[in-house]
C-alpha positions, -999 to 999 in steps of 0.1 A, spaced: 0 0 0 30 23 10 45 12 -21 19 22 -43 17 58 -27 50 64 -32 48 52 -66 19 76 -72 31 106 -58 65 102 -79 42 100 -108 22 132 -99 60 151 -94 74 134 -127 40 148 -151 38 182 -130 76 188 -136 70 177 -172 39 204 -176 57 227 -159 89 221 -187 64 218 -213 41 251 -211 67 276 -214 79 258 -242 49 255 -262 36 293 -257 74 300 -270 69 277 -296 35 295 -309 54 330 -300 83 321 -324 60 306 -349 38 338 -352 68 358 -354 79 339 -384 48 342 -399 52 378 -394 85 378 -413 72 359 -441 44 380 -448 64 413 -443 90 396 -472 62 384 -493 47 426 -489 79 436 -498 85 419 -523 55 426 -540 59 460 -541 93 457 -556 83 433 -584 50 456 -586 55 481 -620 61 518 -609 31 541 -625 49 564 -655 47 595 -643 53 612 -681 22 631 -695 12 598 -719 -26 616 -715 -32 638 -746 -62 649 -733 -49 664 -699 -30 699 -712 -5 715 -695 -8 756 -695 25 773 -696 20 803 -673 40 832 -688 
């Protein structure tokens, strides 16, 4: 019966011990996961705008007219 107790309450340490190790690691886990999911989709912006065409900024309309003043 003693036996058994001891067994049990070595058990209870062992799987507290192990949630304790195991929490921290998992919310850093997420943490680090989001943050490189971050990354990735502040490349990926990025990048888009660099491989996005730049508007011409030369007066290609011949309908807008540009008045000299003088």
């Amino acid at each position: 019966m003693l036996r058994v107790l001891f067994i049990g309450i070595i058990a209870l340490v062992v799987i507290v011990t192990g949630l304790v190790i195991i929490f921290p690691l998992l919310l850093a886990s997420l943490f680090v996961m989001a943050l490189v999911v971050f990354v990735l989709a502040a490349i990926g912006v990025a990048v888009h705008h660099l491989l996005k065409p730049t508007p011409k900024v030369s007066n290609s309309n011949p309908r807008i007219r540009v008045k000299e003043v003088k």
